[in-house]
N, C-alpha and C positions, 0 to 999 in steps of 0.2 A: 801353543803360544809362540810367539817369535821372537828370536833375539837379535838387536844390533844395535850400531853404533850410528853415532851420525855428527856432521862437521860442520862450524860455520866458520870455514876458510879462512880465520885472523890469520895476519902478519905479522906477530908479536915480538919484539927484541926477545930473546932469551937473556933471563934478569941473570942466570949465573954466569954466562959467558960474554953477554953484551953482542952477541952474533944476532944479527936479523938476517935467515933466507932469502936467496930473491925470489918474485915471484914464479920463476922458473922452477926453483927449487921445490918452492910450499905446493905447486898444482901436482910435482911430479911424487911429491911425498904423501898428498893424496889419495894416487893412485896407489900408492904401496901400499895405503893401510885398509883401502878397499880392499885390495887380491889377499891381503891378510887377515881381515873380517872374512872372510870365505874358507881360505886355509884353516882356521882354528874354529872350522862348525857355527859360525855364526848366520842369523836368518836374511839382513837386510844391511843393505849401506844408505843413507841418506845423506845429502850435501843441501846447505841452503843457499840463497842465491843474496851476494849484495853487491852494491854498485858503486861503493868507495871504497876507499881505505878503510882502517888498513885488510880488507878481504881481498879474494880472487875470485871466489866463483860467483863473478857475473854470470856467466852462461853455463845451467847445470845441465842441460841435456845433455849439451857439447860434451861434458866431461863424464856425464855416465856411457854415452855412448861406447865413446874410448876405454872405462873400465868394462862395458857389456863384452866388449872384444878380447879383453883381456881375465875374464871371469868366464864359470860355468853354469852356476846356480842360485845366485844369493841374488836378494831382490835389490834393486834401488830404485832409489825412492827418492824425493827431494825434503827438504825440510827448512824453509819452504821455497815454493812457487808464489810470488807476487801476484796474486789475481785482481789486484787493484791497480798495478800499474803495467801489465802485460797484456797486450790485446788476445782476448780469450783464444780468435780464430789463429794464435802465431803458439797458444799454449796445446791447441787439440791438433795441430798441425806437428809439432816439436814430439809430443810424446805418443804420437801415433808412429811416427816413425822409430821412436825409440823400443814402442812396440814390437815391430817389426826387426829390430835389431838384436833386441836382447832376446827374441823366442817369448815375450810374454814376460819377461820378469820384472814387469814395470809397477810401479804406481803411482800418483802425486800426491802430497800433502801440499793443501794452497793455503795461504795467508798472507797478511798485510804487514809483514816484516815491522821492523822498527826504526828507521831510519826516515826521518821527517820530510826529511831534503829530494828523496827521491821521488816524490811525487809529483812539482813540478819540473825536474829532469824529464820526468814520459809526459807533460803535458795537463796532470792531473791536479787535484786539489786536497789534501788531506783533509777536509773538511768534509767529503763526500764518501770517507773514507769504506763507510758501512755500505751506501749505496750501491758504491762502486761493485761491493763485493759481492753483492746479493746479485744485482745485475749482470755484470761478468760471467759469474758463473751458471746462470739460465740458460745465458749462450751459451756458453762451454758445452755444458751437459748435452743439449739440441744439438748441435755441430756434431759429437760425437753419435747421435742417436737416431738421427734422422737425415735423410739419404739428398734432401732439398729443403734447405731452407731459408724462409722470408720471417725475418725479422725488422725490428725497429727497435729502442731506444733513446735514450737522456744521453749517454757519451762516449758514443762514438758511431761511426757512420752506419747508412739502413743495408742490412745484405738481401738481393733478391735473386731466388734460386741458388744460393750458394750451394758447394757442395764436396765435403770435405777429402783432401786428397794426401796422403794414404788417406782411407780409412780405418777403422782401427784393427786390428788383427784378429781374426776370427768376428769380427765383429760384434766385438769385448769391449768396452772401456777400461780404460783404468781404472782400478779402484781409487777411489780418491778420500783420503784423510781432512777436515776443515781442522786446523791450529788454530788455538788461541792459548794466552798464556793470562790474559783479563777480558776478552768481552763476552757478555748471555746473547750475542745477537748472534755469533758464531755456532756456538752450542746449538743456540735454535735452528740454524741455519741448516748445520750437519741432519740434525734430529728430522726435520720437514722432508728431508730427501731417502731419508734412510741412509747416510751415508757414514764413514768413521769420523771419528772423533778424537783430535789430537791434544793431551794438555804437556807444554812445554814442561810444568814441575819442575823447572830448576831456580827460577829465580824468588818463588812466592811460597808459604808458609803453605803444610798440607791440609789447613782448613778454607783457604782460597781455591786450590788445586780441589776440593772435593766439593764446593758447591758448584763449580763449574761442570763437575763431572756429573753430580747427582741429576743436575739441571736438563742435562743433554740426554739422562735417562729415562727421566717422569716423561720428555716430549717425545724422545722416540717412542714411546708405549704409545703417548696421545695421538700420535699421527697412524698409529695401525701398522707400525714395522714388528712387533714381537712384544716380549717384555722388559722390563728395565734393564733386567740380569741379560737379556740379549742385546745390548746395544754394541755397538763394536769402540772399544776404548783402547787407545795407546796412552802413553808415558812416558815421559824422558827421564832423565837421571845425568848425575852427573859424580865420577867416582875416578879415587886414585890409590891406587893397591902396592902393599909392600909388605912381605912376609911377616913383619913384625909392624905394627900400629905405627911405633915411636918415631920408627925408622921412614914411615910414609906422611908423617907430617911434618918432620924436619925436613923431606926432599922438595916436598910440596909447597913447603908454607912460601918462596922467594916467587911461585908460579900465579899464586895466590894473591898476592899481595900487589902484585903488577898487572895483575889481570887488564885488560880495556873497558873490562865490561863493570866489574864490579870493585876492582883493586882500590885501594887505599881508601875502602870504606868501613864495613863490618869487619871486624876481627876473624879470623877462618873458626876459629869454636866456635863463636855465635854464630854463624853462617851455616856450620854445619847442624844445629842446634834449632833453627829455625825453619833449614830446606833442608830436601832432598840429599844435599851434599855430601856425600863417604867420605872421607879420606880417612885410611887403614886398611888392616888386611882383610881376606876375601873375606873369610868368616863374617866381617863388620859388615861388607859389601852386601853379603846375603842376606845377612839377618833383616839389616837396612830395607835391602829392596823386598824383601816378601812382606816386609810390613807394610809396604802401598794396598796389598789385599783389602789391610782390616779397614781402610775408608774410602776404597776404589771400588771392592768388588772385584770378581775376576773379570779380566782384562784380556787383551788379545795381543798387544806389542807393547814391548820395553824396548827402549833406545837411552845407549849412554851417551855421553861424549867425554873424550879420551885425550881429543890433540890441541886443544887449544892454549892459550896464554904463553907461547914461548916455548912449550915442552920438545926438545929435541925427535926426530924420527925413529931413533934407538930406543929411546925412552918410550914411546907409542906402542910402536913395536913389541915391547916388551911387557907393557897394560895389556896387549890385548892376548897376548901369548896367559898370561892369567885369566883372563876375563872367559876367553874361549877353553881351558883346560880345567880351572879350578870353579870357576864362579856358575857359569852359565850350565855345563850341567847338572847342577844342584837345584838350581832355579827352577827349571828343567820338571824336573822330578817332585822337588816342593810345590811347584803352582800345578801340576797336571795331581796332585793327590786331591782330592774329593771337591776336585770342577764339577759340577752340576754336566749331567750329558746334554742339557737345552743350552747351555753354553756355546755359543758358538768355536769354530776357529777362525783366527782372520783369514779374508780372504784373500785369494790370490787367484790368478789369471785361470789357471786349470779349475778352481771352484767354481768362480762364476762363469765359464763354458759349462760345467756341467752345470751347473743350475739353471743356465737357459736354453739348455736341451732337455730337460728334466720338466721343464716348463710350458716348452713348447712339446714334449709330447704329450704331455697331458692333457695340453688345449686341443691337441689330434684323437684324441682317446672320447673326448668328449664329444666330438662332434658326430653327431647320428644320423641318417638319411632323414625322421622325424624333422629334425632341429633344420 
């Protein structure tokens, strides 16, 4: 199972000091808590991409690449990639290369992000929003898959003989994760292709978060990829640790309460009482997250997030120096105790190489002078 964290780049005053970073600051503090998700054993870094304020990672390749160069091992991943308003051939172009930069430690998670506004910024409709995403990604896949291709479409121009440059490294795709955090047309979407399945889990109750999941695992069986229990499922989380409970929600509660996202709404008990949300120490953290098991099923990625609402770099820093020593290998150890061995692992770049050399000899093994 994989562990890591993941960012969506707020700009947030800091409620105790009134300091806002500049952008300079927030991309470069970023990068430090990548090379530190890596430092402390961790499996994956993920960044989401948005196009206003108060964010910075517009461009997440850009900025994995730069941490691919400054890292060794740990995957990144986006969280997400706008497939609705990104023209496919600029998204299989972007992460082929990043392909080829990081040695393969790539993957995408695509979605339809939340910001309304951006849709006619690329030209697009939010009204089309599903279509968009269905469509999109046909191309996507084919661009990546095949060596020439003629396509047509609803929105955006016909390619004929395209032909995608890099192409993908070893001639691999990225694994690719479908996010949603509410819609079944997603879930189905992942399910039809055999692909992973992302549920965001931090803003919605765990009986939302597990029909969504269940959803995506009755279709993957139905379309002929494995069975329920093999479908490939991540999870988010969202958690803030201090050796003593009392002590991490009195630090917490001013980060809370200012949030962009959700501040000056729910009370943080009820919030935590309702979602995903920890705040206390690891013990709480653990107990918390191995409980996604009892209505998830085993699962293939946990992703936290650690640095938003204001939280200083020191303060990050120091979530993940717990999160990687005390929390994650315990996790560790409790979710790999009696995983089913038809359980998969998630995939990664070296699994599916071998899977499709594994595949393709057998299609060689098969072949007889008869036949």
């Amino acid at each position: 199972m994989q562990f890591g964290i993941f960012t969506v780049g707020d700009l947030t005053p800091d409620p105790v000091t009134g300091r806002t970073p500049t952008e300079a600051e927030r991309i470069r503090a970023t990068v430090a808590i990548a090379r530190k998700a890596e430092e402390v054993g961790l499996d994956v870094f993920a960044t989401g991409e948005h196009h206003n304020p108060p964010f910075v990672p517009s461009s997440p390749t850009t900025l994995l690449a730069y941490i691919a160069a400054h890292t060794e091992r740990i995957i990144l991943s986006t969280s997400t990639t706008l497939i609705t308003t990104n023209d496919p051939v600029k998204i299989a172009e972007d992460f082929s290369v990043l392909q080829h930069l990081s040695g393969g430690r790539t993957d995408v998670m695509l979605g339809r992000g939340n910001t309304g506004p951006v849709y006619p910024w690329f030209g697009q409709d939010i009204r089309e929003a599903i279509p968009l995403t269905v469509e999109n990604y046909g191309l996507l896949r084919r661009l990546w898959r095949e060596e020439s291709v003629d396509w047509e479409g609803k929105f955006r121009s016909a390619l004929q003989g395209f032909t995608l440059a890099p192409r993908p490294l070893d001639d691999v795709p990225p694994f690719v994760w479908h996010a949603s955090i509410r819609s079944p047309e997603i879930a189905e979407l992942a399910a039809y292709f055999g692909d992973g399945f992302f549920a965001n889990h931090i803003f919605w109750p765990a009986t939302h978060t597990k029909e969504l999941v269940d959803l995506y695992r009755r279709r993957f069986a139905h379309y002929g990829h494995g069975t329920p229990e093999q479908a490939v499922v991540g999870v988010g989380g969202q958690v803030f640790m201090r050796p003593r409970s009392q002590d991490a929600i009195a630090e917490f509660r001013p980060y809370f309460d200012n949030a962009p996202v959700y501040g000056h709404g729910p009370s943080m008990e009820d919030f935590m009482a309702s979602t995903p949300l920890t705040v206390g120490s690891p013990a709480e953290v653990i107990d918390k997250t191995l409980g996604f098991r009892d209505y998830l099923g085993d699962y293939q990625r946990q992703l936290f997030l650690l640095d938003h609402a204001g939280l200083p770099l020191e303060t990050v820093l120091e979530q993940l120096e717990i999160l990687g020593t005390e929390v994650v290998p315990v996790l560790r150890r409790e979710f790999a105790a009696g995983r089913p061995a038809d359980v998969p692992a998630a995939p990664t770049h070296a699994s599916l190489h071998a899977a499709r050399d594994a595949e393709a000899g057998a299609g060689s093994a098969d072949e007889t002078p008869e036949a």
